[in-house]
VOMI-484500 format. One record per residue (C-alpha): residue number from 1; residue in one letter; x, y, z. Coordinates in Angstrom, 1 decimal, padded with zeros to 4 digits, always signed. Last residue first. Layout:
BEGIN
guvo NUM | miro A | px X | py Y | pz Z $
...
***
This chain:
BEGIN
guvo 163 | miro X | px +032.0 | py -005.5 | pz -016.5 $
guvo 162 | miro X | px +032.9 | py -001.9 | pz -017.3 $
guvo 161 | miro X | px +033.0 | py +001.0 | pz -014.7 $
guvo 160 | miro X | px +033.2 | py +004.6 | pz -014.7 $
guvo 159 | miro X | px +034.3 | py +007.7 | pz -012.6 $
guvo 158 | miro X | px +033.6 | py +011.1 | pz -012.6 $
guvo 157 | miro X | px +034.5 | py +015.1 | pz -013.9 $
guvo 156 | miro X | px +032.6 | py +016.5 | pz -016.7 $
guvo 155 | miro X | px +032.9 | py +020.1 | pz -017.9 $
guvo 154 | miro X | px +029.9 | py +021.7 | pz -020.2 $
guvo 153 | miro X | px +030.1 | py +024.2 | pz -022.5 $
guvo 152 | miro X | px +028.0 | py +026.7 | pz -024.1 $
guvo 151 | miro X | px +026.4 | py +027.5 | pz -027.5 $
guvo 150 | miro X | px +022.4 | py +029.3 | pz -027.7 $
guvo 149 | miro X | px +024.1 | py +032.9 | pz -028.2 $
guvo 148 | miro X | px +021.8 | py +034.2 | pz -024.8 $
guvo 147 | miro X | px +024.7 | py +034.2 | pz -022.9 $
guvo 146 | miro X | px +027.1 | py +031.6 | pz -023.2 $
guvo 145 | miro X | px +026.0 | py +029.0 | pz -021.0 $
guvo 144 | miro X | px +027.4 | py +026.9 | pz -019.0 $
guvo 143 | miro X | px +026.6 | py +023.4 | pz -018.1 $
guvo 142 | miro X | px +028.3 | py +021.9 | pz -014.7 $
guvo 141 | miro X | px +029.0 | py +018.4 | pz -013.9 $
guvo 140 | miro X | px +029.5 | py +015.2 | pz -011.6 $
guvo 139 | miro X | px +030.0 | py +011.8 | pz -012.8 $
guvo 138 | miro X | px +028.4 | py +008.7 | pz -012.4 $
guvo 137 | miro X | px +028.9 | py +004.7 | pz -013.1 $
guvo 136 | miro X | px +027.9 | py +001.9 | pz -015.0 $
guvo 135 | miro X | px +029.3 | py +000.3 | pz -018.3 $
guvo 134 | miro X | px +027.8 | py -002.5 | pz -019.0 $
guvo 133 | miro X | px +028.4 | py -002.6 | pz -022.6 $
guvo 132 | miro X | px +031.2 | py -000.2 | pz -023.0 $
guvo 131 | miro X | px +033.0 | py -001.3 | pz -025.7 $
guvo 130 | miro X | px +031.0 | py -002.3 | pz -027.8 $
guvo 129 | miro X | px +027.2 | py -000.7 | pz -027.2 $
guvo 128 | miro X | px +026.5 | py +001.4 | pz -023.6 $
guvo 127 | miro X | px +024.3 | py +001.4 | pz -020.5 $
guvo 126 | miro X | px +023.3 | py +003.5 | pz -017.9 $
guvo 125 | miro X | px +025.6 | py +006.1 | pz -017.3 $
guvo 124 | miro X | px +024.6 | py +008.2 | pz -014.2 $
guvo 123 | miro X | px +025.1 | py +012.2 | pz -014.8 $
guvo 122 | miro X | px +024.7 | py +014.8 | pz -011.9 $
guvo 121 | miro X | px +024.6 | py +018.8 | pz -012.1 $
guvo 120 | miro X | px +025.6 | py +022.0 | pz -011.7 $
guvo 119 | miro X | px +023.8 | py +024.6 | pz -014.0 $
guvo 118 | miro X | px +024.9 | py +027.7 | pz -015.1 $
guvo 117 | miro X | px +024.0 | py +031.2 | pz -016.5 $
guvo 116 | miro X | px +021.6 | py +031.1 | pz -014.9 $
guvo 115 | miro X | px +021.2 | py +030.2 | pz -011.1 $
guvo 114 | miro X | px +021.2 | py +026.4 | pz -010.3 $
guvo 113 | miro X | px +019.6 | py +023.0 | pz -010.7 $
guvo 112 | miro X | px +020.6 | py +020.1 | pz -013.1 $
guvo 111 | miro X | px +020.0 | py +016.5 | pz -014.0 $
guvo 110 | miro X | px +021.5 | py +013.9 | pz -016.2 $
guvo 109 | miro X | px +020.7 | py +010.4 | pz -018.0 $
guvo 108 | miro X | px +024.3 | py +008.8 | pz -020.2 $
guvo 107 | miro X | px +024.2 | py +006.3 | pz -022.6 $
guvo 106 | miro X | px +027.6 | py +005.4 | pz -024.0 $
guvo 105 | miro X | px +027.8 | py +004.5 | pz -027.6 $
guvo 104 | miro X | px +030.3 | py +002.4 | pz -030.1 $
guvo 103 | miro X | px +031.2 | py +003.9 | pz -033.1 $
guvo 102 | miro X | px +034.6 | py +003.4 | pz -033.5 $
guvo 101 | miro X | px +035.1 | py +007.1 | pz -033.5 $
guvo 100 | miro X | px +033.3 | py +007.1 | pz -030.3 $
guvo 99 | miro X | px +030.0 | py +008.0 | pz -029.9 $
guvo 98 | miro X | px +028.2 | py +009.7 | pz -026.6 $
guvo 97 | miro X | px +024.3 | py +009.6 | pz -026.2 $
guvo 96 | miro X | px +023.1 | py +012.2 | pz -023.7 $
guvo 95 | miro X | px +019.7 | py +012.5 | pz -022.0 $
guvo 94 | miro X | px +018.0 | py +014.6 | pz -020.5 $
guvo 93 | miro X | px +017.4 | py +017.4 | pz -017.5 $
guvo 92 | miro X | px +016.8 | py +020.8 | pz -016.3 $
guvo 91 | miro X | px +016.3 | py +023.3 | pz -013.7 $
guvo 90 | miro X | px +017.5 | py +026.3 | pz -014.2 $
guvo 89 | miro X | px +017.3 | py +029.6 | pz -011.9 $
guvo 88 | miro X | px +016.8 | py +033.2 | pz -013.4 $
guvo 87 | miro X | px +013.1 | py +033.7 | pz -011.8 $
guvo 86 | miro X | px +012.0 | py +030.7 | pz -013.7 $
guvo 85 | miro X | px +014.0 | py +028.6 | pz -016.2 $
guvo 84 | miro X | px +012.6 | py +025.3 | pz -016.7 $
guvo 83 | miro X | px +015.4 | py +023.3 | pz -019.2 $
guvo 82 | miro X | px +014.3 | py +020.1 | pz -021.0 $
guvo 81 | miro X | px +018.0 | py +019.0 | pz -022.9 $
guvo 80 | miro X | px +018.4 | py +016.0 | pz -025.1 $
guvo 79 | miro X | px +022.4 | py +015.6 | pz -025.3 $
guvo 78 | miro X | px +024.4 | py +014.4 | pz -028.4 $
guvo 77 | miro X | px +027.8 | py +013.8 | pz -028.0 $
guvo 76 | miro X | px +030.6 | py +012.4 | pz -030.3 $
guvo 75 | miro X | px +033.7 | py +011.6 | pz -029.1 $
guvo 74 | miro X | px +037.1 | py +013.1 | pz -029.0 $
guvo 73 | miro X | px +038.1 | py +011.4 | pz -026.2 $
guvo 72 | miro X | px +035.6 | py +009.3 | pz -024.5 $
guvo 71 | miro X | px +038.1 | py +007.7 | pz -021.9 $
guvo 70 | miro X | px +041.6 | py +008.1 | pz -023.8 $
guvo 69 | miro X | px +043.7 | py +010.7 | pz -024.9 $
guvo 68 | miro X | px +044.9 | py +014.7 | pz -024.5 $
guvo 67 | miro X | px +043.8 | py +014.4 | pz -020.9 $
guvo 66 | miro X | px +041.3 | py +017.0 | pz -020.3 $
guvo 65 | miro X | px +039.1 | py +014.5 | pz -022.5 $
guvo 64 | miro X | px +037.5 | py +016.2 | pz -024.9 $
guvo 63 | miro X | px +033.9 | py +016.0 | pz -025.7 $
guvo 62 | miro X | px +032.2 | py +017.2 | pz -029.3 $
guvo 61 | miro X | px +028.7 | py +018.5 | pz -029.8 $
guvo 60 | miro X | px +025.3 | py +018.6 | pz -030.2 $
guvo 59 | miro X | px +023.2 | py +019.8 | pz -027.5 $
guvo 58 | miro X | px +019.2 | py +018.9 | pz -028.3 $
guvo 57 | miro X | px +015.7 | py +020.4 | pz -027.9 $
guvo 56 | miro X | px +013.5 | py +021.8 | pz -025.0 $
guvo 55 | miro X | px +013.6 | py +024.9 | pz -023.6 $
guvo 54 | miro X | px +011.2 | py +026.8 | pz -020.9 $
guvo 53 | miro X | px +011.2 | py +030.0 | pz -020.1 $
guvo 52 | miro X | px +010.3 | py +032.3 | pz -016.8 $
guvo 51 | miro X | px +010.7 | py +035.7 | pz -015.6 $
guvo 50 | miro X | px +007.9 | py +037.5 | pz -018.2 $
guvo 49 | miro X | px +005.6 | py +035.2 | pz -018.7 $
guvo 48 | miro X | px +006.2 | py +032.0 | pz -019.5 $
guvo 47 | miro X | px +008.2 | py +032.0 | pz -022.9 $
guvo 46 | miro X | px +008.4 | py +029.2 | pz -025.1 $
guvo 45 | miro X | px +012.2 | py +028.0 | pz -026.5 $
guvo 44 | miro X | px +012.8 | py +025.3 | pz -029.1 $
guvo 43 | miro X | px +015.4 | py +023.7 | pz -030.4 $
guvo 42 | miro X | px +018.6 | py +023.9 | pz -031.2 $
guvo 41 | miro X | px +021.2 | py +024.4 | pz -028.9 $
guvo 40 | miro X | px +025.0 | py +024.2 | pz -029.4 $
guvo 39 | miro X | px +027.6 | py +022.4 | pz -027.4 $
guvo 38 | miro X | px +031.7 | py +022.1 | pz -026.4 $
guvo 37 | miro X | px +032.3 | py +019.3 | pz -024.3 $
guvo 36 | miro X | px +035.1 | py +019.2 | pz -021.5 $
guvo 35 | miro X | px +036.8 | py +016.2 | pz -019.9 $
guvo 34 | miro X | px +037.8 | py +015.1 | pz -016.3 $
guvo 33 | miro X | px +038.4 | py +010.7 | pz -016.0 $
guvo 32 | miro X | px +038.5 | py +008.4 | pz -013.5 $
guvo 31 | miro X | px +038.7 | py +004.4 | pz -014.0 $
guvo 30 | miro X | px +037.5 | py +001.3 | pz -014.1 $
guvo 29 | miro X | px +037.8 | py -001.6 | pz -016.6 $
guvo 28 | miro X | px +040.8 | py +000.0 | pz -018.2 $
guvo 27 | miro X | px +040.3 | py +000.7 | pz -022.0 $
guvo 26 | miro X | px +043.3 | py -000.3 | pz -023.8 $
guvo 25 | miro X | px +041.9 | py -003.6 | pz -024.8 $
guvo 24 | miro X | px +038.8 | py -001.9 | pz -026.1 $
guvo 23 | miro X | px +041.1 | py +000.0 | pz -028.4 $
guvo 22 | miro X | px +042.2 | py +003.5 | pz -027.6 $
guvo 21 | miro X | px +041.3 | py +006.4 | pz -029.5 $
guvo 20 | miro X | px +042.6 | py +007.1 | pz -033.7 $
guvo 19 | miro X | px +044.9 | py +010.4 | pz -033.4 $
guvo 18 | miro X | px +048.3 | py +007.8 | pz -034.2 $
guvo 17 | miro X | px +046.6 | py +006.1 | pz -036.6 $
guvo 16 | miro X | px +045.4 | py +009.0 | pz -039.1 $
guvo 15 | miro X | px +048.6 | py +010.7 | pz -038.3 $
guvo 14 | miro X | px +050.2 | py +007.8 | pz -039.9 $
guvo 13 | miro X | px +048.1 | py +007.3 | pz -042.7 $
guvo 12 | miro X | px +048.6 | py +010.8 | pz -043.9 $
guvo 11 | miro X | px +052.2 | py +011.0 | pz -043.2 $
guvo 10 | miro X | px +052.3 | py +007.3 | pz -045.8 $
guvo 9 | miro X | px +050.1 | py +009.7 | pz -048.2 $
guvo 8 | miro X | px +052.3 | py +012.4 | pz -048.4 $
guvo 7 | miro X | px +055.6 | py +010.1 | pz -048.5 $
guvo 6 | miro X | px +054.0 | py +008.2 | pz -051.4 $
guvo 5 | miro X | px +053.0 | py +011.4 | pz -053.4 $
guvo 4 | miro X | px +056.9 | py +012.8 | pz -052.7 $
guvo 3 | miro X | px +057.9 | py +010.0 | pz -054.5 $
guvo 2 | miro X | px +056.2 | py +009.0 | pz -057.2 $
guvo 1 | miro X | px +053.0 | py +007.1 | pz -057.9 $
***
């Protein structure tokens, strides 16, 4: 291997380590945290009438902590919506399972209620794998979407606890 091969991968490595989310020892035991995760809906949509749908499938996407680093940070998130939309408000609610890069999961049950195109809400976490077994706590949010494109965004803002 020569030189400039070595240095490439050595960079490589490094960034690798330095992006890589906080250990489990790293992780305070409490804490507050404001993130944003990006989403796209697929599933499926049944029309009521004229003034009313109803849509049930999952959010995939990605959560960023507003931070830069730490609590849930880059993670994984996959969300279970059931949405009533009558007369342009929502009401909705699921599920969301959030993994780390290590692979350990938060479980996460939410609700929401408001005029279209958003929907402020509640989330309780209720469990979690590695890490965060045991972790309890709630958050507040808001889900957005982007017109009829199925994507949006939702921003998270709470507090959690570990054992």
């Amino acid at each position: 291997m020569n030189r400039n091969t070595f240095v490439a991968y050595a960079l490589i490595v490094a960034a690798a380590c330095l992006s890589s989310p906080a250990p489990a020892a790293d992780l305070p035991k409490s804490g507050t945290y404001s993130a944003h995760y990006a989403w796209t809906f697929t599933g499926q949509v049944q029309e009521l009438g004229a003034n009313r749908s109803v849509y049930v499938g999952v959010l995939p996407g990605v959560i960023f902590n507003d931070a830069g680093k730490g609590f849930l940070h880059k993670a994984r998130v996959d969300c279970t919506l059931m949405n009533d939309v009558n007369q342009g408000r929502a009401n909705a609610n699921g599920t969301c399972v959030v993994t780390d890069a290590d692979g350990d999961k938060v479980f996460v049950e939410w609700k929401c209620a408001g005029a279209m195109p958003a929907c402020p809400g509640d989330e309780r976490w209720v469990g979690g794998t590695g890490k965060y077994n045991g972790i309890s706590g709630n958050s507040k949010f808001q889900g957005n979407f982007i017109g009829a494109t199925g994507a949006g965004w939702s921003d998270w803002n709470g507090e959690y606890r570990l054992p």
